[in-house]
C-alpha positions as CSV (number, residue, x, y, z in Angstrom):
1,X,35.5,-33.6,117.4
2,X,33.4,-35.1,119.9
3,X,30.8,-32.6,119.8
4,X,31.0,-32.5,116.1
5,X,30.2,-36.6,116.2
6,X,27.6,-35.6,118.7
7,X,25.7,-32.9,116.7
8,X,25.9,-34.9,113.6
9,X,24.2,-38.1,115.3
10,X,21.5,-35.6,116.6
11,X,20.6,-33.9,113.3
12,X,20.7,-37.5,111.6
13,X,18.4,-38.9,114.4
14,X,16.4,-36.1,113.8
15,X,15.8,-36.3,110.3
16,X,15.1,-40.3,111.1
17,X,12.7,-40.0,113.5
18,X,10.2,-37.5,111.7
19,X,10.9,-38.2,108.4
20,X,9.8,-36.4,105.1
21,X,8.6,-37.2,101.5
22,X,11.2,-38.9,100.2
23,X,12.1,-40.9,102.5
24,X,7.8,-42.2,103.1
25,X,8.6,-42.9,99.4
26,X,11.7,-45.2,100.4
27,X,11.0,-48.9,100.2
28,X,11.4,-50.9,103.0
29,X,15.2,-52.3,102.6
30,X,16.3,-48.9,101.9
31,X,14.3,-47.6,105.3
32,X,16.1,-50.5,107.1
33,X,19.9,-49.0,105.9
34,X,19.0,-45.7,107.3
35,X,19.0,-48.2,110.6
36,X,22.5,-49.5,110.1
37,X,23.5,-46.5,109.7
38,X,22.6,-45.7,113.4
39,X,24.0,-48.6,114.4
40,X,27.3,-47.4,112.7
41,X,27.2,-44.6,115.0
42,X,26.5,-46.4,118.1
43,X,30.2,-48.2,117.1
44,X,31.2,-45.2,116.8
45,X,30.7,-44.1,120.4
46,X,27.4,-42.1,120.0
47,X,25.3,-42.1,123.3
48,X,22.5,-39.6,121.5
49,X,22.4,-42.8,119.2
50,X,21.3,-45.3,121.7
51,X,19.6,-43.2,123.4
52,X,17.2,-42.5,120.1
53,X,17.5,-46.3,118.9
54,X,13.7,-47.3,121.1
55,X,12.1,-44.0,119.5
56,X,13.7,-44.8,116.0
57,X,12.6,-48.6,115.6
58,X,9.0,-47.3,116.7
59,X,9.0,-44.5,113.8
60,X,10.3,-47.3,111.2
61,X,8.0,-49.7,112.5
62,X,5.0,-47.4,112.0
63,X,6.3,-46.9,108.4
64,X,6.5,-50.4,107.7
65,X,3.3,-50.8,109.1
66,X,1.5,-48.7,106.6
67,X,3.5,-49.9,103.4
68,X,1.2,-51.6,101.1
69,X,1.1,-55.6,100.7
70,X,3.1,-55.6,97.5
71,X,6.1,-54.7,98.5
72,X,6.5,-57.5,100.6
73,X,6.6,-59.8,97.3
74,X,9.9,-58.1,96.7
75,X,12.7,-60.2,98.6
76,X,14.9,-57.4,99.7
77,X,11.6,-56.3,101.4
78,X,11.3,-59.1,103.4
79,X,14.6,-59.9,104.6
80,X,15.1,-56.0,105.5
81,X,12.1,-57.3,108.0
82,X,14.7,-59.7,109.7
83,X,17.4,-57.0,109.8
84,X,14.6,-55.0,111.9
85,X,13.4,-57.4,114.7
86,X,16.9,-58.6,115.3
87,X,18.2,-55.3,115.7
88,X,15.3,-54.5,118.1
89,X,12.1,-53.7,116.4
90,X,8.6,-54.3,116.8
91,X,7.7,-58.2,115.8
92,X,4.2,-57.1,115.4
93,X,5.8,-55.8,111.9
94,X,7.0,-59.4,111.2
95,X,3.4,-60.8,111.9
96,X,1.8,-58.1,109.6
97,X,3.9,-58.9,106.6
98,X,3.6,-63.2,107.0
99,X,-0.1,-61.9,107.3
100,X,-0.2,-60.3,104.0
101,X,0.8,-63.9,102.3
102,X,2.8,-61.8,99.4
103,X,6.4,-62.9,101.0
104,X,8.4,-65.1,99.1
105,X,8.7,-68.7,100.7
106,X,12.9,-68.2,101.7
107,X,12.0,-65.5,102.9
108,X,8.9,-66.1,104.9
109,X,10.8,-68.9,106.6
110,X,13.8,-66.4,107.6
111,X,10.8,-64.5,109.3
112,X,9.5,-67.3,111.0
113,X,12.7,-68.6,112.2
114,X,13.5,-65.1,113.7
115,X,10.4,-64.4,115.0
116,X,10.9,-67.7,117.0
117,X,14.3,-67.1,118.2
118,X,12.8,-63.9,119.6
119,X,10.2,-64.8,121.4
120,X,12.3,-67.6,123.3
121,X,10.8,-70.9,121.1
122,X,14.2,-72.7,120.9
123,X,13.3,-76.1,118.9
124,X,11.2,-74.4,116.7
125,X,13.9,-71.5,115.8
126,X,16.6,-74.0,115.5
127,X,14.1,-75.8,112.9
128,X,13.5,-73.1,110.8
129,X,16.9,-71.6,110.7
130,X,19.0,-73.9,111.7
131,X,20.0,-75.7,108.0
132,X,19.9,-72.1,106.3
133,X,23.7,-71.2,105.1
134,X,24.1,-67.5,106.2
135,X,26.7,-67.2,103.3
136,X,24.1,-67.8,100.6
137,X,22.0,-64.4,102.1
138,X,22.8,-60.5,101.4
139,X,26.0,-59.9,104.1
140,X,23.8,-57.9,106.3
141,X,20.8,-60.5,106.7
142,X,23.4,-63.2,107.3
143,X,25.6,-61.6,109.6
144,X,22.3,-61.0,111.4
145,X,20.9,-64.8,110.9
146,X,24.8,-66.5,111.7
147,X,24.3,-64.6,115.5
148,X,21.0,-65.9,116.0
149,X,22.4,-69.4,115.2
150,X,25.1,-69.3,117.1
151,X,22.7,-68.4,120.0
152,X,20.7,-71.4,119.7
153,X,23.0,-73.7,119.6
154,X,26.0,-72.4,122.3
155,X,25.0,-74.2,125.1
156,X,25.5,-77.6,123.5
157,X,28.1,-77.3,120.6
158,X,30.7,-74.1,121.7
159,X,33.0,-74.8,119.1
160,X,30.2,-74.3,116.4
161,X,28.8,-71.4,117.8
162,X,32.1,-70.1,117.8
163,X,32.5,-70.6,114.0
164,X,29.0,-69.0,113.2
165,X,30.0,-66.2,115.6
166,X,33.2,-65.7,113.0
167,X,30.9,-65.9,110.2
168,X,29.2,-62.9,111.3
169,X,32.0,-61.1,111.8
170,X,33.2,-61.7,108.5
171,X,30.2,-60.8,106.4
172,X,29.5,-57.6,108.7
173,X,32.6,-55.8,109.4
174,X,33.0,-52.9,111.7
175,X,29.2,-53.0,112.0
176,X,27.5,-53.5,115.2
177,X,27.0,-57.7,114.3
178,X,30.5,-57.7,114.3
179,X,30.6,-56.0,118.0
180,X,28.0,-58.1,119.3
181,X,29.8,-60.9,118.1
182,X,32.8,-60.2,119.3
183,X,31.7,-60.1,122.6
184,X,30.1,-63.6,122.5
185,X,32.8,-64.8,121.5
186,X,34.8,-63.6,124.5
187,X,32.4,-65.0,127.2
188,X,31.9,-68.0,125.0
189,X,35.8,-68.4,125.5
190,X,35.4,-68.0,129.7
191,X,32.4,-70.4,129.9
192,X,34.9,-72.9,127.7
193,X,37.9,-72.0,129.7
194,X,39.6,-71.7,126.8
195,X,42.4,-68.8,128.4
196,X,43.9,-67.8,125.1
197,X,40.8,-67.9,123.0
198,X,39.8,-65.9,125.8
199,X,42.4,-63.1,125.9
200,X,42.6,-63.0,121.8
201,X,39.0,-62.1,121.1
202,X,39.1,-59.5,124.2
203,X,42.4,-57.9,122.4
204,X,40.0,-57.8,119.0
205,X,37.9,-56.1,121.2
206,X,39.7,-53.8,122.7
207,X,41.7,-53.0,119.5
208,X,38.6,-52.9,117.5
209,X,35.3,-51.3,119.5
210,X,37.1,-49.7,122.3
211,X,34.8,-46.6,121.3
212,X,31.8,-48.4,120.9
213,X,28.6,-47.7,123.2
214,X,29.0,-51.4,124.8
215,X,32.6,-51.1,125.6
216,X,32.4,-49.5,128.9
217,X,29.8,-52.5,130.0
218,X,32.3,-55.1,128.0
219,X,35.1,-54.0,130.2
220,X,32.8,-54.5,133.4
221,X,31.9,-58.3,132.5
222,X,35.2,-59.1,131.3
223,X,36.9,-58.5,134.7
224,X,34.3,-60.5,136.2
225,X,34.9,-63.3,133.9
226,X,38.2,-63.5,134.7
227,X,37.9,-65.2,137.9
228,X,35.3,-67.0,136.3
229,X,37.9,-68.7,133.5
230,X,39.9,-71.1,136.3
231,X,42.1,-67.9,136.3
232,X,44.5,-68.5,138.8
233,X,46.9,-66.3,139.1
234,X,49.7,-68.0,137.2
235,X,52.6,-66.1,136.0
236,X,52.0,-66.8,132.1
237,X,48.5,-65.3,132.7
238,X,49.2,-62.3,134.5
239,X,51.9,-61.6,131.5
240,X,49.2,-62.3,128.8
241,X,46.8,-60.0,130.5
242,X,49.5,-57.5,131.0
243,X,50.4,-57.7,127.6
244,X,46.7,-57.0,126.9
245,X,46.1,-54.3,128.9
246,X,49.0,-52.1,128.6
247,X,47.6,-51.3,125.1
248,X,44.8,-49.4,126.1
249,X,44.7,-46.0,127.0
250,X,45.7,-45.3,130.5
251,X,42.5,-44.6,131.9
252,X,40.7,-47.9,130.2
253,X,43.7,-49.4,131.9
254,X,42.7,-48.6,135.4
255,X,39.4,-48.9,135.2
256,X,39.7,-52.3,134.1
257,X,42.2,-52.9,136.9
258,X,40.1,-51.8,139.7
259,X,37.4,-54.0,137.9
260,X,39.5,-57.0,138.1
261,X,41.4,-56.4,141.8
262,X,37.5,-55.7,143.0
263,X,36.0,-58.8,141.3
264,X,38.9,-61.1,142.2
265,X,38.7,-60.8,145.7
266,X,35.1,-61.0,145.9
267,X,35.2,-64.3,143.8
268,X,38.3,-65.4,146.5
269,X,41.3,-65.2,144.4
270,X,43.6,-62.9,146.2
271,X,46.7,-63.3,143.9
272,X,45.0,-62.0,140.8
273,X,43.4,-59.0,142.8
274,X,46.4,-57.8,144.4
275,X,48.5,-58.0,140.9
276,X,46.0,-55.8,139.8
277,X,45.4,-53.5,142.8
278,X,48.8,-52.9,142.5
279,X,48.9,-52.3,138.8
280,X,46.1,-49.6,139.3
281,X,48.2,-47.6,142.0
282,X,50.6,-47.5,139.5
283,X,48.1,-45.8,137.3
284,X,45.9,-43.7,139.5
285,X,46.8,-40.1,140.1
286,X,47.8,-39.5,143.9
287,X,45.0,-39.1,146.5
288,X,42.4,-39.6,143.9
289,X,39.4,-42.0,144.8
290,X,41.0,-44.6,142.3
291,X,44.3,-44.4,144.2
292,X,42.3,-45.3,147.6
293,X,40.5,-48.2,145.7
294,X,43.6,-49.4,144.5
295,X,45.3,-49.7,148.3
296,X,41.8,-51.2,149.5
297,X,42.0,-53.8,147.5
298,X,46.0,-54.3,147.6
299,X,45.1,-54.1,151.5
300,X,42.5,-56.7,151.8
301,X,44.7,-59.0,148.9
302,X,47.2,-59.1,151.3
303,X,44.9,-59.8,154.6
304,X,43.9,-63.0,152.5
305,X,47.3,-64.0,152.4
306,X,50.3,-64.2,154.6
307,X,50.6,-60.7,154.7
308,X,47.2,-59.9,156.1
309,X,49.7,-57.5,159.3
310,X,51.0,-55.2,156.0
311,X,47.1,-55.5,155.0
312,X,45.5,-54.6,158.5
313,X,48.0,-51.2,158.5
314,X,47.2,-50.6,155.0
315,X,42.9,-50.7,155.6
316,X,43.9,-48.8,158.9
317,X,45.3,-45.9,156.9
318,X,42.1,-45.9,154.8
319,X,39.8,-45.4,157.7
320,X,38.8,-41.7,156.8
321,X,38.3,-42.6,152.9
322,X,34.6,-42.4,152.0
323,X,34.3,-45.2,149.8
324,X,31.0,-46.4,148.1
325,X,28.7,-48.6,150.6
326,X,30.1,-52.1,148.6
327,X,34.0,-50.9,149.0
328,X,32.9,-49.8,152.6
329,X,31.7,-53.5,153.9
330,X,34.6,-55.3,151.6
331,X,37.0,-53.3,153.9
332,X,35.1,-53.8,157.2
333,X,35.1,-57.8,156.6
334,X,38.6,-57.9,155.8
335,X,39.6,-56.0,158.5
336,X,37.5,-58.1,160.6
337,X,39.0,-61.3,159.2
338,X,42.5,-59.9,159.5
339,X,41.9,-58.7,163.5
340,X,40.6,-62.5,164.0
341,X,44.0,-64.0,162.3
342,X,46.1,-61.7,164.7
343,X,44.4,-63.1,167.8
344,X,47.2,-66.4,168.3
345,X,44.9,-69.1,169.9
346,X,45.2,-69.9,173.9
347,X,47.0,-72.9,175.2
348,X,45.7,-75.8,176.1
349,X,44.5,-76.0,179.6
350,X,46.8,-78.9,181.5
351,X,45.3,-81.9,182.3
352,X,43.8,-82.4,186.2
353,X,45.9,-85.6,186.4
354,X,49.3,-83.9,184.7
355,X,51.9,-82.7,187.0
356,X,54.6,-80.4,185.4
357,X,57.8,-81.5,186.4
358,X,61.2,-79.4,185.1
359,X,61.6,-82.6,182.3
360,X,58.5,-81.8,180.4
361,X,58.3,-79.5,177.7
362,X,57.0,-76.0,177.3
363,X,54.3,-75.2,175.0
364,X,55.4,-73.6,172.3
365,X,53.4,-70.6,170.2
366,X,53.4,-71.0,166.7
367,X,52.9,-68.8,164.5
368,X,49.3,-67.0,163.5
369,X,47.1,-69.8,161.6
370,X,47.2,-69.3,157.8
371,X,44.1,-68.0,156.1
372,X,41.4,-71.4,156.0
373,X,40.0,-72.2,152.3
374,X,36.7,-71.5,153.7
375,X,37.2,-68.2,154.8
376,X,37.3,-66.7,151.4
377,X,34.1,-67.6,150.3
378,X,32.8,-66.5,153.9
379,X,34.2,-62.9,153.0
380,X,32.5,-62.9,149.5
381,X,29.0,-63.4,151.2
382,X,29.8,-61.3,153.5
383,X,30.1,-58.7,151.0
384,X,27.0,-57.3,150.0
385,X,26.7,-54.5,147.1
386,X,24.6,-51.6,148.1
387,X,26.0,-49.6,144.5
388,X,24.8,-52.1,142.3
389,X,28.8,-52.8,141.1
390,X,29.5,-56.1,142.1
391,X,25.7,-57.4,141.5
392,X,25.1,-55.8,138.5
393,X,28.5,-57.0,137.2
394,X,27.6,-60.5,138.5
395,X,23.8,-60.0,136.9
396,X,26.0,-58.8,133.5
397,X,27.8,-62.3,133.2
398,X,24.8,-64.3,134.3
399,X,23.0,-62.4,131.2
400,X,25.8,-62.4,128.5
401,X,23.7,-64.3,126.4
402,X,21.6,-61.5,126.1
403,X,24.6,-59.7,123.5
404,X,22.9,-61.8,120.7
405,X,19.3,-60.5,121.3
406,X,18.1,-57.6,119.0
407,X,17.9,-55.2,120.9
408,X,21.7,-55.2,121.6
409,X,22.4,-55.3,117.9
């Protein structure tokens, strides 16, 4: 089945990309749905699909490029145009239709508006497309126009974006919108704090584009957001992300286990990541490299709590394990932490002026000191990722916003 999928999407991408007669005699909103189609095979799972998306929008945007001014008086024309540069495409084929003068006034504005949304020109964007009712447009263009709108506006009014980010999923199901949307929504959720906003749109997800081409990179910045949500461990939380995860196939599971034990106790939450460490042993096949992450991180969970002697033996045992150059240094610094807890602090020296005498008291040893607050963020910066996993994941988050550009569309 996969290679079926795999040699369809190539002869499809084919036939796109070099085109013939008929479809140079296509007009432009019936180019632009050979597109979505694409895109419907990038939701589908299609890397030879992404892969040809860059090479694609250039062959359509040489095609629209040579259509003749008239065309552009037709309005399914020139909102096919937005469809293009928000999924991606060349702008310079916006600036070449409003230079023609033939577009209809709606539409010219719906170009304008998207042409400044692209190119990073907030206020005026939010002008021009800001009033426009997405629901009054063909389902396509609005799905396309509600994304962009909730883009401009997330940082100050959440809760609205979060409504145009439905919108869009409503008028484009199943579609690529819908994916991208989806995805905003989560991270809108963990910059909200909003927990069960948070895990709800994550289970849509999961449930719905668990296939798709982003899904692999979704599950990498959700784990990361979850120490970013004021996730602390709590028992209702674990059960809700439990409940979550045990739907997905076993090895989505662990992945996003190992994701979310690694990124929890960089981020100094040691509860979270040892729940999950321990839910990825469970999972991992024996002696596997996933089954020595998963004791890592159960080991250096447990050096950041009370249990950091369990934790020491546990990274001890792990000594021969060629782990990647981040994993490597995350066990080194624990281990280093853990060896510093062990060593019990030296009595006070007496006093020159004190004489002992059989009345006074002995000094007593207590126990190893607990773990300081300040040595968990000590051990995240101490933690630097040679791999590219944790800062790229970090990087990921930082650049979530980026899910409602074109060119993830």
């Amino acid at each position: 089945m996969k290679l079926w999928r795999a040699l369809l999407a190539g002869f499809f991408i084919a036939i796109l990309a070099t085109g013939n007669c008929r479809a140079e005699a296509k007009p432009p909103y019936e180019v632009i749905r050979s597109l979505e189609s694409l895109h419907d095979q990038m939701v589908a799972g299609s890397r030879p699909a992404q892969t040809a998306m860059p090479n694609v929008l250039r062959q359509l945007g040489a095609r629209l490029m040579a259509a003749p001014p008239s065309v552009w008086k037709d309005a399914r024309n020139t909102r096919a145009i937005v469809i293009y540069i928000l999924s991606g495409g060349e702008i310079r084929v916006a600036r070449k239709v409003l230079a023609t003068g033939t577009a209809p006034a709606a539409e010219k504005q719906l170009i304008e508006g998207a042409l400044a949304y692209l190119e990073g020109l907030k206020p005026q964007a939010k002008g021009l497309l800001g009033n426009i009712d997405a629901r009054s447009l063909e389902p396509m263009v609005g799905s396309h126009i509600a994304l962009a709108q909730a883009a401009l506006i997330a940082d100050e009014k959440p809760a609205k974006a979060l409504k145009l980010l439905d919108l869009a999923r409503v008028l484009a199901p199943g579609t690529l919108v819908e994916d991208a949307a989806l995805r905003r929504e989560v991270f809108l959720a963990e910059e909200t704090s909003d927990f069960d906003k948070f895990i709800a749109m994550a289970d849509q997800y999961f449930r719905r584009f668990n296939r798709s081409v982003y899904a692999e990179s979704f599950q990498r910045e959700f784990a990361i957001a979850l120490t970013r949500i004021s996730q602390s461990g709590n028992a209702p939380q674990l059960a809700s992300l439990s409940t979550l995860l045990n739907d997905l196939p076993a090895r989505d599971q662990l992945r996003l286990y190992l994701h979310v034990a690694q990124a929890s106790i960089i981020n100094g939450k040691p509860v979270p990541g040892r729940w999950a460490a321990m839910a990825a042993m469970v999972l991992a096949a024996r002696n596997t490299i996933d089954a020595h992450r998963a004791a890592l991180y159960d080991g250096v969970a447990s050096v950041l709590t009370s249990d950091y002697e369990p934790g020491l033996a546990e990274l001890k045992e792990l000594e021969s394990v060629r782990f990647s150059a981040s994993d490597t240094q995350l066990r080194e610094a624990a281990m280093g932490l853990a060896m510093q807890i062990r060593e019990w602090p030296a009595p006070p020296p007496p006093k020159a002026d004190d004489e002992l005498s059989e009345n006074a008291p002995l000094a007593v040893m207590g126990p190893p000191p607990q773990l300081p607050p300040a040595t968990l963020p000590t051990l995240a910066s101490t933690v630097k990722s040679t791999d590219g996993t944790i800062a790229s994941a970090e990087k990921m988050l930082a650049d979530s916003k980026a899910l409602l550009e074109g060119n993830d569309q």
